[in-house]
Every structure is written in C-alpha cells, then in structure tokens.
PyMOL commands that place a pseudoatom at each C-alpha (Angstrom):
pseudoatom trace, name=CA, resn=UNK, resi=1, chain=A, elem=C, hetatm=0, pos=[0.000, 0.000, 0.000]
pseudoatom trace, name=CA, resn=UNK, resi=2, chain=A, elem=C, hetatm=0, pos=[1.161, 3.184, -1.144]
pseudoatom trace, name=CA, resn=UNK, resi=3, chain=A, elem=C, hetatm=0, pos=[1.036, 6.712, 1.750]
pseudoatom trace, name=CA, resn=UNK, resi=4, chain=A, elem=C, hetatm=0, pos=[1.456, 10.375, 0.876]
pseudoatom trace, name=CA, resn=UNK, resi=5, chain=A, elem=C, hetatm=0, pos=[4.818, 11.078, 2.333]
pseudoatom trace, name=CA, resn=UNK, resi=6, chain=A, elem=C, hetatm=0, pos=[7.128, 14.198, 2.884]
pseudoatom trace, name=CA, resn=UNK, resi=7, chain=A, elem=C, hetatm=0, pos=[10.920, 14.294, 2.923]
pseudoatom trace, name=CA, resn=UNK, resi=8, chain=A, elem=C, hetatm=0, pos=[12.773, 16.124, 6.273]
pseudoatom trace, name=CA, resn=UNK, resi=9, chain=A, elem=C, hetatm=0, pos=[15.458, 17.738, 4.351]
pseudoatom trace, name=CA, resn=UNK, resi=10, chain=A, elem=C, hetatm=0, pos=[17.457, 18.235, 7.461]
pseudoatom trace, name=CA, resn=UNK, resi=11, chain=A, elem=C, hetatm=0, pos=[18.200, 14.793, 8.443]
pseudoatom trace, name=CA, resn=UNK, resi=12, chain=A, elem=C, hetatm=0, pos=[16.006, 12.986, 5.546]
pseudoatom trace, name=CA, resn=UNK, resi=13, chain=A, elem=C, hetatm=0, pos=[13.767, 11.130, 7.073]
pseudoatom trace, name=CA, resn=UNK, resi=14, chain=A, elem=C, hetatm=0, pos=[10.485, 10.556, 5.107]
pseudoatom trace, name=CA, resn=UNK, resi=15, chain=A, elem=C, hetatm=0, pos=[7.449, 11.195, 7.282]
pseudoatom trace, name=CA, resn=UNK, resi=16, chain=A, elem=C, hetatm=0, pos=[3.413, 10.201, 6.602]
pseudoatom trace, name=CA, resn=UNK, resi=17, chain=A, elem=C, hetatm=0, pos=[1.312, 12.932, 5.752]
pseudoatom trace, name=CA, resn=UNK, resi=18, chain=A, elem=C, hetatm=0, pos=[-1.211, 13.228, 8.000]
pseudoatom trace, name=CA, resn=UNK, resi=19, chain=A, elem=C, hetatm=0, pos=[-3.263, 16.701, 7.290]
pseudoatom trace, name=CA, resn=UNK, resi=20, chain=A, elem=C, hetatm=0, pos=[-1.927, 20.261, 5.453]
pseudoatom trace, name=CA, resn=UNK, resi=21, chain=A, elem=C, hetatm=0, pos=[0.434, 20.880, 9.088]
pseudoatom trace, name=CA, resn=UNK, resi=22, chain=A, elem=C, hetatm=0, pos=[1.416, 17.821, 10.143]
pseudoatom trace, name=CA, resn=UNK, resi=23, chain=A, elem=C, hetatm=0, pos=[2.842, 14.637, 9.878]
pseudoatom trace, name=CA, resn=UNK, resi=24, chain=A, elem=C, hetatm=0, pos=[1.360, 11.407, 11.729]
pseudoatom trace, name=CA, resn=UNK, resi=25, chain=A, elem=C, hetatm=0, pos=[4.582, 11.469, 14.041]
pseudoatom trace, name=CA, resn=UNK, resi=26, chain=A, elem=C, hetatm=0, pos=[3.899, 14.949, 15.113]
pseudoatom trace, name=CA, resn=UNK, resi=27, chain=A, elem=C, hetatm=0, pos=[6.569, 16.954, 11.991]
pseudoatom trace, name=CA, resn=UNK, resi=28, chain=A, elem=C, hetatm=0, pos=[5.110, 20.068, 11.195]
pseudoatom trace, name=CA, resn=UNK, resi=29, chain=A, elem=C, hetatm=0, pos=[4.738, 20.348, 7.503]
pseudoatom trace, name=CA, resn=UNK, resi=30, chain=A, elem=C, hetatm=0, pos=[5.924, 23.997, 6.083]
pseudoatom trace, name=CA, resn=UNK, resi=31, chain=A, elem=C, hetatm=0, pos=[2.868, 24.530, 3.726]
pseudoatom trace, name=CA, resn=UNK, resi=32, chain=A, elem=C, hetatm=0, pos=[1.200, 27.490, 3.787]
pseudoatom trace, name=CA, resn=UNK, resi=33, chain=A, elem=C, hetatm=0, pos=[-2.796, 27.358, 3.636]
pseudoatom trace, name=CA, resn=UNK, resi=34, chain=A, elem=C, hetatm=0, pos=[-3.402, 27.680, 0.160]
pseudoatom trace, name=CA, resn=UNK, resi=35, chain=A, elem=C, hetatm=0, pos=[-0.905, 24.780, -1.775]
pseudoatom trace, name=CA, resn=UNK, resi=36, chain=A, elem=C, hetatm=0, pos=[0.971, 25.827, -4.390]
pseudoatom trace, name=CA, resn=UNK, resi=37, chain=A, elem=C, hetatm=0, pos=[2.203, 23.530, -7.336]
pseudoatom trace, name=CA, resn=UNK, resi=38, chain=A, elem=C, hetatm=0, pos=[5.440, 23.625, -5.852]
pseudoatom trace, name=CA, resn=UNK, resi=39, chain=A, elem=C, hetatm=0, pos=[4.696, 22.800, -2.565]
pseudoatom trace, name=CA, resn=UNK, resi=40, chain=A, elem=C, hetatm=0, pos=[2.968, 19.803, -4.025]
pseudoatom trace, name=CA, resn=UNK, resi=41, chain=A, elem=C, hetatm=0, pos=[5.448, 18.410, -6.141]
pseudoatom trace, name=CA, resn=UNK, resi=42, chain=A, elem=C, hetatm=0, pos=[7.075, 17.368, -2.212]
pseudoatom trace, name=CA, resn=UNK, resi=43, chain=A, elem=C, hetatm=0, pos=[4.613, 15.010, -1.398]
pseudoatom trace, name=CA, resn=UNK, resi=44, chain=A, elem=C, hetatm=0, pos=[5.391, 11.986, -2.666]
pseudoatom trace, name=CA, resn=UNK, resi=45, chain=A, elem=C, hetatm=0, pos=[3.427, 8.506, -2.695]
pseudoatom trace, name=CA, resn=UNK, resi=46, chain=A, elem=C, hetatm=0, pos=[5.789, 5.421, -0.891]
pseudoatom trace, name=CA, resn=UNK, resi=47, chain=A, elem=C, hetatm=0, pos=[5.566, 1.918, 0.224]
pseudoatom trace, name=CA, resn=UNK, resi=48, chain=A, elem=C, hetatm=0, pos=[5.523, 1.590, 3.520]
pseudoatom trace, name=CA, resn=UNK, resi=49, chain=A, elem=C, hetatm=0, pos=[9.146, 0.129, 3.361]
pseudoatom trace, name=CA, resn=UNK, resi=50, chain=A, elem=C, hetatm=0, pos=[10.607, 3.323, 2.497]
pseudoatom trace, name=CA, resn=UNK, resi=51, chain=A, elem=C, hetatm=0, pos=[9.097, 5.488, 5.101]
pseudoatom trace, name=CA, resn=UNK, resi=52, chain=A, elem=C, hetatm=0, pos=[11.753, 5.855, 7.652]
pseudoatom trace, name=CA, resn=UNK, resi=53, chain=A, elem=C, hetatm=0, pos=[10.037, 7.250, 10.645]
pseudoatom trace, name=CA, resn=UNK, resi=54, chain=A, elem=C, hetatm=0, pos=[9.791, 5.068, 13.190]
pseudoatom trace, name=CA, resn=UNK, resi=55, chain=A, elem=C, hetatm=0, pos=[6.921, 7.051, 15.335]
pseudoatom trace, name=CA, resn=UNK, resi=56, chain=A, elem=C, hetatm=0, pos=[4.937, 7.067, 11.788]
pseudoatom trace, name=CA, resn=UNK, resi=57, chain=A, elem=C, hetatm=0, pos=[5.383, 3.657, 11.560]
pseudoatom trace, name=CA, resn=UNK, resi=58, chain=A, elem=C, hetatm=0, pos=[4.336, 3.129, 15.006]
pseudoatom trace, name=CA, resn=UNK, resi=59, chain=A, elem=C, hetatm=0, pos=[1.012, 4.529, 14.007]
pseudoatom trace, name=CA, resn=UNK, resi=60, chain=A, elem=C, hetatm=0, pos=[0.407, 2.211, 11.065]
pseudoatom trace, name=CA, resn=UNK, resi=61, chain=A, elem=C, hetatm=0, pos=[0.827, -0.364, 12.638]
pseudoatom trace, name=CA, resn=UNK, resi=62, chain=A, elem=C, hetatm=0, pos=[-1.372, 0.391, 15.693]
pseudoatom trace, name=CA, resn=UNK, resi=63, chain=A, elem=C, hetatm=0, pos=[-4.446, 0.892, 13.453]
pseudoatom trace, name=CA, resn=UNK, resi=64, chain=A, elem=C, hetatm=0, pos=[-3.416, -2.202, 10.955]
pseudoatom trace, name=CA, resn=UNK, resi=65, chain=A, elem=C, hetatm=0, pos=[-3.314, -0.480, 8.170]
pseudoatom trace, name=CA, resn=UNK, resi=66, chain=A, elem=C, hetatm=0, pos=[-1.799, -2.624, 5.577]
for i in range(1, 66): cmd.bond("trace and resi %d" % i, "trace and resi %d" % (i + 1))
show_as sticks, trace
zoom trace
C-alpha cells in the first residue's frame, strides 16, 4: 500500500502525511494554507518500506493499516 509522504530535508527522514500541518509522528509540515504547485510536487506517494520514521510507523501499525 502506497502513503502520501514528505521528505525532512534536514536529516532525511520521510514522514506520513497526515493533514496540510502535520505529519502522523507529530513533523510540522511547512505549507502554507493555500498549496501551491510547488509545494505539491514534495509530497510523494511510498511503500511503507521506504518510510523511515519510526513514530509514523508506530502509528500504522497500531491501526493495521496494511
């Protein structure tokens, strides 16, 4: 199963989006309100194997989402 995902360019860690802010784990997202193509092109659609957030990870597999 494929998630929306964003990459932390700091340390790159790919988080699950959750909503426009935030990221399941708690990672605030930096898009502004109204999206912009640009800020769009970030998210990206991964397997769950590539997510490397443990904490969003956590999450999945608490609700068993497979």
């Amino acid at each position: 199963m494929y998630f929306p995902t964003v990459l932390n360019r700091k340390n790159t860690i790919r988080h699950i989006v959750k909503d426009w802010n935030h990221a399941y784990c708690g990672y605030k997202l930096n898009f502004s309100s109204n999206i912009t193509p640009i800020e769009f092109k970030k998210i990206q659609f991964c397997n769950i194997n590539t997510i490397d957030c443990i904490q969003c990870k956590k999450f999945l597999s608490s609700n068993d989402i497979d």
